[in-house]
C-alpha positions in Angstrom: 1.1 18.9 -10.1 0.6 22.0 -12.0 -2.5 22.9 -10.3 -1.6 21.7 -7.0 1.0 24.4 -7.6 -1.2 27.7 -8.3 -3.8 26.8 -6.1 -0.9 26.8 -3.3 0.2 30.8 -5.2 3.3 28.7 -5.9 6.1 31.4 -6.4 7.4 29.2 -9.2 7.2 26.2 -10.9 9.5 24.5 -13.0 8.9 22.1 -15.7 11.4 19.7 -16.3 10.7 17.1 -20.1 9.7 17.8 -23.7 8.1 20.2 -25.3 5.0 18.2 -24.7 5.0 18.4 -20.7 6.0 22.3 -21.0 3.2 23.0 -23.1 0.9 21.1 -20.3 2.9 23.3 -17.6 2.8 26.4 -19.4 -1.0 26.0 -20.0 -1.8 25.2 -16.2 -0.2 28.1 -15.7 -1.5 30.4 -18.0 -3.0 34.1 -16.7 -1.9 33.1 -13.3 1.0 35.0 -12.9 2.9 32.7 -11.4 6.2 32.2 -13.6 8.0 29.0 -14.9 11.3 28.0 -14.9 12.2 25.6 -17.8 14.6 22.4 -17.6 14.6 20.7 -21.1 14.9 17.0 -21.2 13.2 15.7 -24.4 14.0 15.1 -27.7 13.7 18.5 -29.5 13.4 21.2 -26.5 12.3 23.8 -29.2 10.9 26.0 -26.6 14.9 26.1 -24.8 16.5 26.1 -27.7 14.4 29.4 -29.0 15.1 31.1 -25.7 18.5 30.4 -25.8 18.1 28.2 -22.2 21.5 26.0 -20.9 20.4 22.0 -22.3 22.5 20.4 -19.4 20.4 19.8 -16.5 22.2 21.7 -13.8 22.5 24.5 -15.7 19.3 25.0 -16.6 18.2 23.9 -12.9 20.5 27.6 -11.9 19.2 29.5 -14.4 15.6 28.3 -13.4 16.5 29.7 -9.9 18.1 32.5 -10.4 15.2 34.8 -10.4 15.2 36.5 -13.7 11.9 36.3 -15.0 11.2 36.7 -19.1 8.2 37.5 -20.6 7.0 35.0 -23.6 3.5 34.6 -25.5 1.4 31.7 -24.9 -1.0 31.0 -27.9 -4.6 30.1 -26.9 -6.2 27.9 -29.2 -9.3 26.0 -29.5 -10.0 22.8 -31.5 -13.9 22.1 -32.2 -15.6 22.2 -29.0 -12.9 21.6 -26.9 -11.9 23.7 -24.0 -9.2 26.3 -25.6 -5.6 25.5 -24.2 -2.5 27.8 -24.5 1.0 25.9 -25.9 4.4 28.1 -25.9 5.6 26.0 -29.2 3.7 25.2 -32.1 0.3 23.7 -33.1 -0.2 21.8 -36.1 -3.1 20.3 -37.7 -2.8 18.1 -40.9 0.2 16.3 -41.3 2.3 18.1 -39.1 -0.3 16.6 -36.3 -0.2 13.3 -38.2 3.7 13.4 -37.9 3.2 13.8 -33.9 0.2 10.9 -33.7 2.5 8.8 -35.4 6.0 9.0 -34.0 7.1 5.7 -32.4 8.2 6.4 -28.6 10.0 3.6 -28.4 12.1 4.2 -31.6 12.4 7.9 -30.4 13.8 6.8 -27.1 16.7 5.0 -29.9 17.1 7.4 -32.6 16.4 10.6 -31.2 14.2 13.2 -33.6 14.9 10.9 -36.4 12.1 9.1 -35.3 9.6 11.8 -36.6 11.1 11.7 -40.1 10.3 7.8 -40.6 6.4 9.3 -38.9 6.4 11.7 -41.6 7.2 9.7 -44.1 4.5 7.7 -43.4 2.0 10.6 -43.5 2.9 12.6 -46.9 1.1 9.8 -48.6 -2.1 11.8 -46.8 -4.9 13.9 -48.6 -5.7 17.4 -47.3 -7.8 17.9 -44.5 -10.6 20.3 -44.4 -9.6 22.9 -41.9 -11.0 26.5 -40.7 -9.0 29.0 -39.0 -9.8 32.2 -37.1 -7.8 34.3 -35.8 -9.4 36.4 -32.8 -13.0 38.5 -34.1 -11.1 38.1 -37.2 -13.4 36.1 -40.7 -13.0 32.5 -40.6 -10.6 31.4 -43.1 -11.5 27.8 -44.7 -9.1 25.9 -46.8 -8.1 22.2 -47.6 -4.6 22.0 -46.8 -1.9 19.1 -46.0 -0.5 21.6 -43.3 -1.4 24.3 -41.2 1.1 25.2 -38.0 0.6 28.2 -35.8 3.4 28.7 -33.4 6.1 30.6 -31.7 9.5 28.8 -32.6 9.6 28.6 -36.3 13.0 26.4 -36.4 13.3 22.9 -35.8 15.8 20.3 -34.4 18.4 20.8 -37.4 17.9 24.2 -38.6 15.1 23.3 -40.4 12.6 26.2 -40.7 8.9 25.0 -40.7 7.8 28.8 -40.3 9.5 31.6 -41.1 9.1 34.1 -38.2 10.2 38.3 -38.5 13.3 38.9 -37.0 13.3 39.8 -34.2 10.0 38.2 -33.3 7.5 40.5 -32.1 7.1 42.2 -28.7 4.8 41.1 -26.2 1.1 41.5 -27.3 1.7 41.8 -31.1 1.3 38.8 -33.8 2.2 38.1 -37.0 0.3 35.5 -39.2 2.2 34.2 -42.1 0.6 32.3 -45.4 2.4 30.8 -48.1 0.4 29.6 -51.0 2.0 27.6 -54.1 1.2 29.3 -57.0 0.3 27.3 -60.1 2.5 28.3 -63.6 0.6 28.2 -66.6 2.4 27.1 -69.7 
């Protein structure tokens, strides 16, 4: 629908689901200039939450409509030899990604979000994975690692901070890469 959408100029499009379905919205309509109006209806709504969005359905539906348009960053990324695909969210790879493969629909439909804690508990038991980031014209980084997660929205469903963004989070245009490395006490 997405692309039915901007090859009709669409003035706007709004997404309605998950996190999931906006990240397939937003990257459909990445560079095109046509904006998107958000109504969250999943399980986490990260993206709504961070933006500080209405979570009730008509509200968000107004909002959508009301014409004011805000600027937000879409990460572009590209896994192996895949085309590259923009997400408004996060991206993990290693057990974060595990987490997501993993996660029962059916018992999220009952539980709600706890349904990724019983995924991840089934994926800590995991080694590292062999990974390689690069950031832009930037040197590849490679490391074996049990998580790696680029994103936007640092907080999860909970409070819970998975990464730990400046505040406030940069303007338009500018990044900021964060690494945190255990360090090993010798005794």
């Amino acid at each position: 629908m997405t692309r039915q959408a901007v090859a009709e100029q669409a003035d706007l499009v709004v997404g309605a689901g998950g996190d999931g379905t906006i990240r397939y919205v937003a990257d459909g309509l990445a560079h095109t200039g046509i904006p998107m109006g958000l109504v969250p209806a999943g399980t986490g709504n990260l993206l709504a939450r961070s933006l500080d969005l209405p979570l009730e359905e008509v509200d968000a539906i107004n909002v959508a409509l009301g014409g004011e348009v805000r600027l937000i960053d879409l990460v572009r990324i590209t896994v192996d030899d895949r085309a590259p695909e923009h997400f408004a969210v996060m991206a993990g790879i290693g057990v974060d990604a595990m987490i997501m493969d993993e996660t029962d629909e059916d018992l999220k439909d009952k539980v709600g979000s706890a349904a990724y804690f019983v995924a991840a508990a089934k994926a800590l038991g995991r080694l590292p994975v062999r990974l390689t980031v690069q950031l832009d014209s930037n040197r590849p980084v490679r490391r074996h690692a049990m998580l790696c997660v680029i994103g936007n929205v640092g907080t999860l469903r909970g409070n819970l901070t998975l990464i730990r963004l400046p505040t406030p989070v940069p303007a338009l245009g500018q990044g900021c890469v964060t690494a945190h490395h255990p360090t090993r006490q010798e005794g």
